[in-house]
PDB file of N, CA, C and O in Angstrom:
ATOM      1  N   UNK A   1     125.057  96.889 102.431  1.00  0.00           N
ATOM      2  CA  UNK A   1     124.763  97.165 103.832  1.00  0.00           C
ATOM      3  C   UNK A   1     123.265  97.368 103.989  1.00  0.00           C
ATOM      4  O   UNK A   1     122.473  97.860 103.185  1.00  0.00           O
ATOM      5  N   UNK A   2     123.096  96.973 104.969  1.00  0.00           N
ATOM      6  CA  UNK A   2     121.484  96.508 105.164  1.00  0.00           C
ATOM      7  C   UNK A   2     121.065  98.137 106.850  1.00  0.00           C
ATOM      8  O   UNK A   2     120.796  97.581 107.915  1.00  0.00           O
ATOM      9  N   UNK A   3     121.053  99.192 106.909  1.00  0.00           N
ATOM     10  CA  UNK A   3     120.607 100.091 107.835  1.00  0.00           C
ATOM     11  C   UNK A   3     118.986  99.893 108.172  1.00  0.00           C
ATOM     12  O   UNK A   3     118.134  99.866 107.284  1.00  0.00           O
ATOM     13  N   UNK A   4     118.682  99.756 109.642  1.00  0.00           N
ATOM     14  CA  UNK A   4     117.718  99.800 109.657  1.00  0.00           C
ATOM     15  C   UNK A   4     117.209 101.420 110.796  1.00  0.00           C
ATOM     16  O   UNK A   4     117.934 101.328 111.787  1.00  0.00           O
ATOM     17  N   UNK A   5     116.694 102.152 110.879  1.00  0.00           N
ATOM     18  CA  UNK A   5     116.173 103.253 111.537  1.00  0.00           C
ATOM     19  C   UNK A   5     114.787 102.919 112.276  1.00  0.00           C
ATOM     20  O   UNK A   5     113.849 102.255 111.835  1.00  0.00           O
ATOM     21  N   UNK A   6     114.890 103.454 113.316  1.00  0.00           N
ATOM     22  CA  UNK A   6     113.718 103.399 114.232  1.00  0.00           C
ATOM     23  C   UNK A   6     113.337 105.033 114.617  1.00  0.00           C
ATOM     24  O   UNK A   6     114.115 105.867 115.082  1.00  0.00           O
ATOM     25  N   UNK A   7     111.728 105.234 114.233  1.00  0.00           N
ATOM     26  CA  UNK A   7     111.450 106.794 114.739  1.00  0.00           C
ATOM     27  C   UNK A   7     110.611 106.457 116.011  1.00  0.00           C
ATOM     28  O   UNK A   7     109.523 105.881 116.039  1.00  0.00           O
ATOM     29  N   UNK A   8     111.462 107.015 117.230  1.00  0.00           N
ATOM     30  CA  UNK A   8     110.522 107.098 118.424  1.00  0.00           C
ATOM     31  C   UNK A   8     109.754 107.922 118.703  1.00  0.00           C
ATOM     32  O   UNK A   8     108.990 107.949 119.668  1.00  0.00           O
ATOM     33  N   UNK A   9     109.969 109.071 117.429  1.00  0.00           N
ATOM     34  CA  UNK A   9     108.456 110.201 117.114  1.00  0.00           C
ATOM     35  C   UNK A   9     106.971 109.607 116.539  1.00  0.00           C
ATOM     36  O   UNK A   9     105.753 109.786 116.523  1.00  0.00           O
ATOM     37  N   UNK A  10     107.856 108.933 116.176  1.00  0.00           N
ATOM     38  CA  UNK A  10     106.397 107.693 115.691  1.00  0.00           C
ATOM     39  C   UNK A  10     106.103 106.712 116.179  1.00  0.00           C
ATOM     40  O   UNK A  10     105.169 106.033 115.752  1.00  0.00           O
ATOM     41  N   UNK A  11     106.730 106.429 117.068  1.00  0.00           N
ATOM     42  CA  UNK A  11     106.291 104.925 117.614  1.00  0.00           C
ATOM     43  C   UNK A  11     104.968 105.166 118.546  1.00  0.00           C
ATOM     44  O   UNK A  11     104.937 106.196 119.220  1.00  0.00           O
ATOM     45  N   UNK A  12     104.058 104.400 118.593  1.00  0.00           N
ATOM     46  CA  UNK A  12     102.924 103.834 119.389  1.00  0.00           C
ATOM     47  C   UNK A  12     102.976 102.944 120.257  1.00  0.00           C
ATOM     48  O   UNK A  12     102.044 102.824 121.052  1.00  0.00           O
ATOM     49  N   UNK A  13     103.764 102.353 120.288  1.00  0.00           N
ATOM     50  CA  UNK A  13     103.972 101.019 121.150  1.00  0.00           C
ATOM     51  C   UNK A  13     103.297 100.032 121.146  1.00  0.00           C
ATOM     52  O   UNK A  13     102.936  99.544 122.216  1.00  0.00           O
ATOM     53  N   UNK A  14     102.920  99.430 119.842  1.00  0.00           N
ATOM     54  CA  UNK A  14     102.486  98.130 119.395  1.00  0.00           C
ATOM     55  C   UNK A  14     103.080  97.034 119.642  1.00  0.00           C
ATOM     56  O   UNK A  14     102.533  95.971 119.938  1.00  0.00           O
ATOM     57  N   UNK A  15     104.633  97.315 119.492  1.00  0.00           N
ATOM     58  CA  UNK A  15     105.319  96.288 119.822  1.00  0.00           C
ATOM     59  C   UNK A  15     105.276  94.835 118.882  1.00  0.00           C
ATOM     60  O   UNK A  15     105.334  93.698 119.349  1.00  0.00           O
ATOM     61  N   UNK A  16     105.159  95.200 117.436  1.00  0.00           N
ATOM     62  CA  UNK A  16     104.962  94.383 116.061  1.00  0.00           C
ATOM     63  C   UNK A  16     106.485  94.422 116.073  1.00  0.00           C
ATOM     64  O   UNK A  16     106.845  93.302 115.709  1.00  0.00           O
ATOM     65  N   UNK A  17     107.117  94.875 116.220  1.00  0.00           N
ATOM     66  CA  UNK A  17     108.490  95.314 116.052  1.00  0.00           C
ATOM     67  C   UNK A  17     109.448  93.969 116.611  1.00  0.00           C
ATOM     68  O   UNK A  17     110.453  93.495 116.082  1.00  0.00           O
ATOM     69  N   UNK A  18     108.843  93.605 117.702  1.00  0.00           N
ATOM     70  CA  UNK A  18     109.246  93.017 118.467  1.00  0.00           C
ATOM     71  C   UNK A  18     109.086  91.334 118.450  1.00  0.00           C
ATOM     72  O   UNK A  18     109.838  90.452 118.865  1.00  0.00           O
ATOM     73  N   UNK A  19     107.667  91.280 117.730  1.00  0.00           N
ATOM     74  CA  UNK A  19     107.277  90.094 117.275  1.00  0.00           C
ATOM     75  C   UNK A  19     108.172  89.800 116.206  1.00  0.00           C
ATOM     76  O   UNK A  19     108.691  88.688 116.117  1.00  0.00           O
ATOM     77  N   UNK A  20     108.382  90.675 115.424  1.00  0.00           N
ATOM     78  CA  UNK A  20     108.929  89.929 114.221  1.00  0.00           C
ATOM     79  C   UNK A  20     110.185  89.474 114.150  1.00  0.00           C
ATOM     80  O   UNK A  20     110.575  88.638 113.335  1.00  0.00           O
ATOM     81  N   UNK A  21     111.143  90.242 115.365  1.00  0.00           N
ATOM     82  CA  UNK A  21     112.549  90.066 115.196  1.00  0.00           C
ATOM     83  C   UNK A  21     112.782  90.257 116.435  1.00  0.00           C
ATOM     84  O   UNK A  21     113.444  91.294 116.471  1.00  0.00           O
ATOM     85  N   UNK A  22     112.591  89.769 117.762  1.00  0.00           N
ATOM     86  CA  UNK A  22     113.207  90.122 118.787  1.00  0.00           C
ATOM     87  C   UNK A  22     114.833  90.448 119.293  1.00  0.00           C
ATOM     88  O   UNK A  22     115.126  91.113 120.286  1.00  0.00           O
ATOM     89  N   UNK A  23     115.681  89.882 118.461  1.00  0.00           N
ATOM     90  CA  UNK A  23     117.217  90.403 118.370  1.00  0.00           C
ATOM     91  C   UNK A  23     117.383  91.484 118.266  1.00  0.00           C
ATOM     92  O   UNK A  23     118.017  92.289 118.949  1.00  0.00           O
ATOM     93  N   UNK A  24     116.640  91.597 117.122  1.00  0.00           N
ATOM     94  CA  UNK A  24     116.991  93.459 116.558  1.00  0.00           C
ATOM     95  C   UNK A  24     115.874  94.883 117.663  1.00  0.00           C
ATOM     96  O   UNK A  24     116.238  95.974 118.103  1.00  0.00           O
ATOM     97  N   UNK A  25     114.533  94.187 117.753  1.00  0.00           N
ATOM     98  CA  UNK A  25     113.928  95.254 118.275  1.00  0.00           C
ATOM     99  C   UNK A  25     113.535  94.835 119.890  1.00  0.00           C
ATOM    100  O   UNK A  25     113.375  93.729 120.407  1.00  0.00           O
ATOM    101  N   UNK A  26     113.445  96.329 120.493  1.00  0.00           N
ATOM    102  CA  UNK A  26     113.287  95.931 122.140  1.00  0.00           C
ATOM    103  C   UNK A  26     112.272  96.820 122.081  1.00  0.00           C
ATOM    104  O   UNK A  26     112.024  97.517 121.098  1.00  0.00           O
ATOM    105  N   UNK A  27     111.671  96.819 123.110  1.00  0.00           N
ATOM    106  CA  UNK A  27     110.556  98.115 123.865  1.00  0.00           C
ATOM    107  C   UNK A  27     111.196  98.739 125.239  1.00  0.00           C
ATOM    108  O   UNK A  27     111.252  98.154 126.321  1.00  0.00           O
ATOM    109  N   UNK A  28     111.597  99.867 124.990  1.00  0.00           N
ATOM    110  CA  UNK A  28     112.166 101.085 126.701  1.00  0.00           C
ATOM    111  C   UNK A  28     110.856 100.667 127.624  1.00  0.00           C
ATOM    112  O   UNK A  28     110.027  99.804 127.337  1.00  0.00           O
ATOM    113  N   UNK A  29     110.880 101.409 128.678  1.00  0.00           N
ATOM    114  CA  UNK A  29     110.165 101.338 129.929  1.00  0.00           C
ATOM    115  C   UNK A  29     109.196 102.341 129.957  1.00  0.00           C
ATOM    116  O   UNK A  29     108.583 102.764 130.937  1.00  0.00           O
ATOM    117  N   UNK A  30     109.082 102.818 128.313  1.00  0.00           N
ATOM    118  CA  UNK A  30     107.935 103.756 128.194  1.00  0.00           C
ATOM    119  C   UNK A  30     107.079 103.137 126.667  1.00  0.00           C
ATOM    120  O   UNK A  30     106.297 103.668 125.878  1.00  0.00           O
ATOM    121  N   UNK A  31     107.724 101.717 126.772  1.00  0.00           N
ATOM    122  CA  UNK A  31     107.105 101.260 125.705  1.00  0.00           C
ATOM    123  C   UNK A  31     107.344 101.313 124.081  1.00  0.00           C
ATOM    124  O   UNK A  31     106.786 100.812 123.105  1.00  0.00           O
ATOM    125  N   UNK A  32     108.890 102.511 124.386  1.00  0.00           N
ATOM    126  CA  UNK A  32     109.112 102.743 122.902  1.00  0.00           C
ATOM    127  C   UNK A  32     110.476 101.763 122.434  1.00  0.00           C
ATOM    128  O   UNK A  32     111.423 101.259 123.038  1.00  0.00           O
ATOM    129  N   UNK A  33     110.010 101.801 121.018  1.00  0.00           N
ATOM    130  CA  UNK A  33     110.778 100.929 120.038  1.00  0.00           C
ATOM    131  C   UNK A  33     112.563 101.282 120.472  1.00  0.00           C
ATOM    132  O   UNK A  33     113.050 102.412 120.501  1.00  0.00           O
ATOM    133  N   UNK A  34     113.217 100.128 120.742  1.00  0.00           N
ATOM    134  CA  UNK A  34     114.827 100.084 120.951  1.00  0.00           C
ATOM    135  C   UNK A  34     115.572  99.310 119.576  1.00  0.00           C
ATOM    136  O   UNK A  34     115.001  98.285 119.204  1.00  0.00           O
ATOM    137  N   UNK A  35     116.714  99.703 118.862  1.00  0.00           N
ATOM    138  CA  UNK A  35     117.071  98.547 118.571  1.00  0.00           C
ATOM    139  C   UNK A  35     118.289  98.675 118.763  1.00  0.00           C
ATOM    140  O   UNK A  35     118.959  99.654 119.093  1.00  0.00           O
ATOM    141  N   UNK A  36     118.672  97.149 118.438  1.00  0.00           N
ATOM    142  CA  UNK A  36     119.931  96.744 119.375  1.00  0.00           C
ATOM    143  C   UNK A  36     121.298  97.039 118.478  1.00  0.00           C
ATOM    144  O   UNK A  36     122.382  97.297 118.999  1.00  0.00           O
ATOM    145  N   UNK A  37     121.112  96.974 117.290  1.00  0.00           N
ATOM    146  CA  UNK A  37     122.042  97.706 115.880  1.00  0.00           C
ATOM    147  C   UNK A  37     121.079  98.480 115.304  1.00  0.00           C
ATOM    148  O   UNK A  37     119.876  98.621 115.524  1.00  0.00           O
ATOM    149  N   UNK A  38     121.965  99.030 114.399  1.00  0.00           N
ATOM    150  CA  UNK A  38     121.262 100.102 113.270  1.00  0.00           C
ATOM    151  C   UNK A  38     121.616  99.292 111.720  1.00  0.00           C
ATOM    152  O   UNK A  38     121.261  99.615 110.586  1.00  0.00           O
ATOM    153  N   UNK A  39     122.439  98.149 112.180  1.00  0.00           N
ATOM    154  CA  UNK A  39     122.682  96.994 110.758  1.00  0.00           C
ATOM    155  C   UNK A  39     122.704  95.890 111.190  1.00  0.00           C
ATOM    156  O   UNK A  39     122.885  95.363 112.287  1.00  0.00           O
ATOM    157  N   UNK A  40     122.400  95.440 109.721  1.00  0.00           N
ATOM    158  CA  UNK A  40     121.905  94.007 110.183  1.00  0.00           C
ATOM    159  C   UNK A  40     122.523  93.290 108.850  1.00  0.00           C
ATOM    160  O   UNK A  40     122.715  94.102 107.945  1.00  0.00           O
ATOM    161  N   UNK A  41     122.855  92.021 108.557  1.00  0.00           N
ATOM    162  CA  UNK A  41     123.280  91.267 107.823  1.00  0.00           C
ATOM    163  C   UNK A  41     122.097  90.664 106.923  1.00  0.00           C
ATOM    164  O   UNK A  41     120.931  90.758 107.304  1.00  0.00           O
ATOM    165  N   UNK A  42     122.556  89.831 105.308  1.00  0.00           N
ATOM    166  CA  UNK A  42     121.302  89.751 104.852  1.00  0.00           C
ATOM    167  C   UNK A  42     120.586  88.643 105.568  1.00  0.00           C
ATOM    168  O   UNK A  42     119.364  88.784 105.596  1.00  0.00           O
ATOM    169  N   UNK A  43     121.046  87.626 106.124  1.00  0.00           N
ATOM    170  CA  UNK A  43     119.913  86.997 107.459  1.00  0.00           C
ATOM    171  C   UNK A  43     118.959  87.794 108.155  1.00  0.00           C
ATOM    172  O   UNK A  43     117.844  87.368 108.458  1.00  0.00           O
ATOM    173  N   UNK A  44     119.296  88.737 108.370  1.00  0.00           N
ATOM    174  CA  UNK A  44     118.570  89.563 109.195  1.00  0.00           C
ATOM    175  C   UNK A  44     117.209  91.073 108.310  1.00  0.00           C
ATOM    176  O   UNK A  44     116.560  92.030 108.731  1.00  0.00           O
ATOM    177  N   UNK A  45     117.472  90.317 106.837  1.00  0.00           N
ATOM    178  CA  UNK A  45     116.829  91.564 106.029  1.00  0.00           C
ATOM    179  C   UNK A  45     115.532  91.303 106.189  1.00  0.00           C
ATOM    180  O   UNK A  45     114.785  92.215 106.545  1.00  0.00           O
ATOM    181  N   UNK A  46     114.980  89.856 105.925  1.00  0.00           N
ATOM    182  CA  UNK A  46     113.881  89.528 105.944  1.00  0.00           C
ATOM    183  C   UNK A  46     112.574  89.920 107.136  1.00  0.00           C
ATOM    184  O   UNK A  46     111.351  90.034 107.054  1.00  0.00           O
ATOM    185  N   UNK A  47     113.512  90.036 108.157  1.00  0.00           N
ATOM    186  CA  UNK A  47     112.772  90.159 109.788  1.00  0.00           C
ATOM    187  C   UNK A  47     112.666  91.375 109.513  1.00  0.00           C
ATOM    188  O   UNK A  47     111.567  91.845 109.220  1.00  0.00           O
ATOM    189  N   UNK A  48     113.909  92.209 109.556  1.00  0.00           N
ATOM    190  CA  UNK A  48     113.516  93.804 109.572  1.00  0.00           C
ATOM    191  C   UNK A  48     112.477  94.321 108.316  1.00  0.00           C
ATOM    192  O   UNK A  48     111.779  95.330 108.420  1.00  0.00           O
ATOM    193  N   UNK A  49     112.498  93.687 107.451  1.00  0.00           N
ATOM    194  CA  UNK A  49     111.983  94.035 106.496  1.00  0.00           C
ATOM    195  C   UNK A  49     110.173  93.642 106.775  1.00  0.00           C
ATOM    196  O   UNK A  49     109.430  94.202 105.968  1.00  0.00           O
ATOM    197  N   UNK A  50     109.458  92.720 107.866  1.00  0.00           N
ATOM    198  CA  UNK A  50     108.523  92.160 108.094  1.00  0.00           C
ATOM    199  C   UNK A  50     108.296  93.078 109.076  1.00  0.00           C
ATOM    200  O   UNK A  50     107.222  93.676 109.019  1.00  0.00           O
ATOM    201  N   UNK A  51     109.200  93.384 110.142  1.00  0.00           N
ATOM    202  CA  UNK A  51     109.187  94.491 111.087  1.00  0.00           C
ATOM    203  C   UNK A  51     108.294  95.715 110.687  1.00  0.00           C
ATOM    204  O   UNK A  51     107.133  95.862 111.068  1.00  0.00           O
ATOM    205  N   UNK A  52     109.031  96.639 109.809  1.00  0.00           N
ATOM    206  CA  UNK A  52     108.597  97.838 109.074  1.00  0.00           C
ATOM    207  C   UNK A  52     107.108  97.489 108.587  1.00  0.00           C
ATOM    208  O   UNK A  52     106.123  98.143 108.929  1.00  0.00           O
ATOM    209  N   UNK A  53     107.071  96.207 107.617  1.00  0.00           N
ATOM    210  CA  UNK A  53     106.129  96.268 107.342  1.00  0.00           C
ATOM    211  C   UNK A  53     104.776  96.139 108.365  1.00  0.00           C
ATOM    212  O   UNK A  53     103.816  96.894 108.215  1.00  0.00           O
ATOM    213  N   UNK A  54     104.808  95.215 109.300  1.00  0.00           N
ATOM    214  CA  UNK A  54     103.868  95.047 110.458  1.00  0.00           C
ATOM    215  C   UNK A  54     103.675  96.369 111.599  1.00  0.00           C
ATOM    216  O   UNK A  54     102.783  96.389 112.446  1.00  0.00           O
ATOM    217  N   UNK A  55     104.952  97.701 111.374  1.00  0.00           N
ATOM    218  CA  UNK A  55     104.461  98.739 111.988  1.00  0.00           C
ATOM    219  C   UNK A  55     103.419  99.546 111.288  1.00  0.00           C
ATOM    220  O   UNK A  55     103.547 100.122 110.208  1.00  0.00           O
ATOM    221  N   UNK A  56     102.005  99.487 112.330  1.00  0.00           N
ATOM    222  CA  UNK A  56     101.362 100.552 112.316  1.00  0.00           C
ATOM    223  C   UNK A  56     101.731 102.304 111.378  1.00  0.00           C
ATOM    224  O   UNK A  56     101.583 102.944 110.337  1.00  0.00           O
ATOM    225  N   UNK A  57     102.358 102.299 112.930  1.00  0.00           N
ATOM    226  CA  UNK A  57     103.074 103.862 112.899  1.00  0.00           C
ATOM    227  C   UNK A  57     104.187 104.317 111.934  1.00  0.00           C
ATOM    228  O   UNK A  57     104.870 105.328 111.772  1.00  0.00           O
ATOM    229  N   UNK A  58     104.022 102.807 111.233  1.00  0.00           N
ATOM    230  CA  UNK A  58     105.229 103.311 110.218  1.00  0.00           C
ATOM    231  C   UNK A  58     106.942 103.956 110.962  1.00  0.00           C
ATOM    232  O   UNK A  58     107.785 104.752 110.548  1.00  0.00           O
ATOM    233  N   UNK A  59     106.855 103.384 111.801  1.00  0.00           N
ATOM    234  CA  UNK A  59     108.180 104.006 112.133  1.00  0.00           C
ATOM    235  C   UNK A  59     109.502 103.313 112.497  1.00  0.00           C
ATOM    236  O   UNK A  59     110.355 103.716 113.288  1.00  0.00           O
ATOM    237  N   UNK A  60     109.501 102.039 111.661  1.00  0.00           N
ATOM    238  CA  UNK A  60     110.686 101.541 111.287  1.00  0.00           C
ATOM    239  C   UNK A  60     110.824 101.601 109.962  1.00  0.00           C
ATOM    240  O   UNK A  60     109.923 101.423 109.142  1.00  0.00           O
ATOM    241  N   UNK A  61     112.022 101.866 109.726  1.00  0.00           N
ATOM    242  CA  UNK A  61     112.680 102.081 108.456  1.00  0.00           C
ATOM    243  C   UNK A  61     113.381 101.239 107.844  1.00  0.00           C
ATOM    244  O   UNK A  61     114.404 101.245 108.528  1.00  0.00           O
ATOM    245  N   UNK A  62     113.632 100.138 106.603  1.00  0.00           N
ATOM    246  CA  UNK A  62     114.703  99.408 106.307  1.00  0.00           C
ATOM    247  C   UNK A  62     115.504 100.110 104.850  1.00  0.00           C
ATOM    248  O   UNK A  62     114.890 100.301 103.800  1.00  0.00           O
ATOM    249  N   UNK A  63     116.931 100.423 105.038  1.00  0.00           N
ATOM    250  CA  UNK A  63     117.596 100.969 103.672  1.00  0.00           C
ATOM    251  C   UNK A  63     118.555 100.043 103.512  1.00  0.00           C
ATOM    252  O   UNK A  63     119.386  99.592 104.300  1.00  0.00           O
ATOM    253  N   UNK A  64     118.259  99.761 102.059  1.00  0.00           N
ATOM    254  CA  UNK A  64     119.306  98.828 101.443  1.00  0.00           C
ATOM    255  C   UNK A  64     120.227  99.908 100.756  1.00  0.00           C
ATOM    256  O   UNK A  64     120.100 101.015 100.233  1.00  0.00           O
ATOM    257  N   UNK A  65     121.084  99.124 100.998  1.00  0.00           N
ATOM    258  CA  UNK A  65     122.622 100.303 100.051  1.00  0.00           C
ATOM    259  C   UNK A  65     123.632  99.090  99.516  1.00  0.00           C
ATOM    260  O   UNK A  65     123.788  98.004 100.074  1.00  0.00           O
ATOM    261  N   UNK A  66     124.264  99.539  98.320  1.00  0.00           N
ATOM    262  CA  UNK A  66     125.667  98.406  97.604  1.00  0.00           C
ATOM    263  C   UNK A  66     126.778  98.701  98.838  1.00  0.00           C
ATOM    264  O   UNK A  66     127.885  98.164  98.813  1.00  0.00           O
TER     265      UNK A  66
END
């Protein structure tokens, strides 16, 4: 299982989040990070995983688990 976490204590509103995977990540009406699951399939590891890395604020999270 592929969990991904979003901290809206940390978010800045760069909106890198959004570039990398628009399925998974949105921006609220205050600019902060949404996402649309909290899992994602391994199709979907690579994006989230580019996500996290392209945040600034560090405040996406990707956890891999068996």
């Amino acid at each position: 299982m592929i969990t991904v976490k979003a901290d809206r204590d940390l978010c800045q509103g760069h909106g890198n989040c959004v570039l990398a995977d628009a399925t998974l990540f949105d921006v609220d009406d205050q600019g902060l990070v949404v996402l649309s699951s909290e899992t994602v399939g391994p199709e979907g590891l690579a994006a989230a995983k580019r996500a996290a890395y392209d945040c600034p604020s560090e405040a996406i999270t990707v956890i891999e688990t068996d």
